[in-house]
N, C-alpha and C positions, 0 to 999 in steps of 0.2 A: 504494500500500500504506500502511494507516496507521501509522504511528511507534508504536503501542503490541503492534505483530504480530511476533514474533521470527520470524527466519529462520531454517531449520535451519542446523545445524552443518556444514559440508564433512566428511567422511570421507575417510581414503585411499584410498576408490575415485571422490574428486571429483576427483581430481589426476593429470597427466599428459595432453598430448593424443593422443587416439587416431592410431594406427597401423595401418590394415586393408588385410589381402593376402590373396587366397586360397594364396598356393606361395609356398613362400621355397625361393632356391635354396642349398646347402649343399656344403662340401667333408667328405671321409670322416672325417677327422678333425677338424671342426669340434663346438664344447661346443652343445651346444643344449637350453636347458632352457626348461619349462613353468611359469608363477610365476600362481597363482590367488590374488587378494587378494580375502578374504569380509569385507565389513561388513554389521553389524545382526544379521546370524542366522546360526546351525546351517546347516549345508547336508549334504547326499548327496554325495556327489563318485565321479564316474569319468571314467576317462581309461586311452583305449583304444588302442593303437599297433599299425596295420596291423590284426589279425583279432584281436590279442591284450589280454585288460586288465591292464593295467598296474598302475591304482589303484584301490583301492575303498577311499571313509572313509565310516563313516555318520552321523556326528556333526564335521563337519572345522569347525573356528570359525579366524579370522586368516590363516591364508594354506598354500598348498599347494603344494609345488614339488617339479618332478619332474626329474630332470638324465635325460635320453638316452644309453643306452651309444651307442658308436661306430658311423654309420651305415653300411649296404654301400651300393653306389652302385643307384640305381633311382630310382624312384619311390613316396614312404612317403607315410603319412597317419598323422596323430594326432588326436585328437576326443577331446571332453571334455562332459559333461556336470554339471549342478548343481543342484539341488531344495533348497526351503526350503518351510516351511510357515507362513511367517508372512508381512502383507501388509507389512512394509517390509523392502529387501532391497539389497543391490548388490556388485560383482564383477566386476572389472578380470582379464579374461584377457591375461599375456603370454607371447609369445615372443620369448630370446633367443638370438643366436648371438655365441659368444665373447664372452659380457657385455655385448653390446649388443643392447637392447630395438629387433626388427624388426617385430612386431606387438603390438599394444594395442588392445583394444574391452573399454567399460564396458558392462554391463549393470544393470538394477536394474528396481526396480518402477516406476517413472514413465519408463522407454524405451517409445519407440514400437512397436518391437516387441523386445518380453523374451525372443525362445528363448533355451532354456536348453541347446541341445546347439550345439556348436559345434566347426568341424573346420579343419586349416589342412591341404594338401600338403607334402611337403619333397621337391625335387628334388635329390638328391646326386648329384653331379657325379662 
C-alpha cells in the first residue's frame, strides 16, 4: 500500500472479537439483553421474539438495545433484522446474559456475506 493512501478509521463496530452461537442456554431469571451497535448509517430495525415484534425503528442511528422480560422455561427464539440504504455500513449484533456478552457477529458492507436478518435460540432451562 503506498504511504500517501489513508486507511479508514476503525468504528465501534471494528472492535470486539466475534462470538457466534446459534442457542444460548439460559436460566428463568437470567437478564438477557439484545445490544445493536449501527455505524455509518440510518438503519430499519426489527426484532422479533418468538411470533411476536418487539421492535420496530425506522430511522435507528448509534445503537439499539433491547432488555428481555423474564423468560418461561422452553425453547425461544429472537431475530433481528436491519436495512440501510447506503453503500457503506456496519453493525455489531450482541447478546448478553447477566452483563456478559455470549454472542457477537459484525456485519457491514465488505462481509463476505452481509445478511441482514439474523436469529439466535434461547434454551431456558
Amino acid at each position: 500500500m503506498a504511504d500517501n493512501v489513508k486507511k479508514a478509521q476503525p468504528t465501534r463496530c471494528d472492535q470486539g472479537e466475534e462470538i457466534v452461537a446459534n442457542a444460548l442456554s439460559v436460566a428463568p431469571d437470567d437478564k438477557v439483553t439484545l445490544r445493536l451497535i449501527l455505524c455509518k448509517a440510518a438503519f430499519k430495525v426489527a426484532v422479533h421474539f418468538d411470533t411476536g415484534l418487539i421492535v420496530h425503528e425506522d430511522a435507528a442511528t448509534d445503537e439499539v438495545v433491547v432488555h428481555l422480560d423474564p423468560l418461561n422455561p422452553g425453547l425461544h427464539s429472537i431475530s433481528w433484522s436491519f436495512l440501510t440504504n447506503v453503500a457503506s455500513w456496519g453493525v455489531v449484533s450482541e447478546i448478553s446474559v447477566n452483563d456478559v456478552v455470549r454472542y457477537r457477529q459484525r456485519k457491514g458492507d465488505d462481509s463476505h456475506f452481509s445478511f441482514q436478518h439474523l436469529f439466535i435460540l434461547l434454551r431456558v432451562r
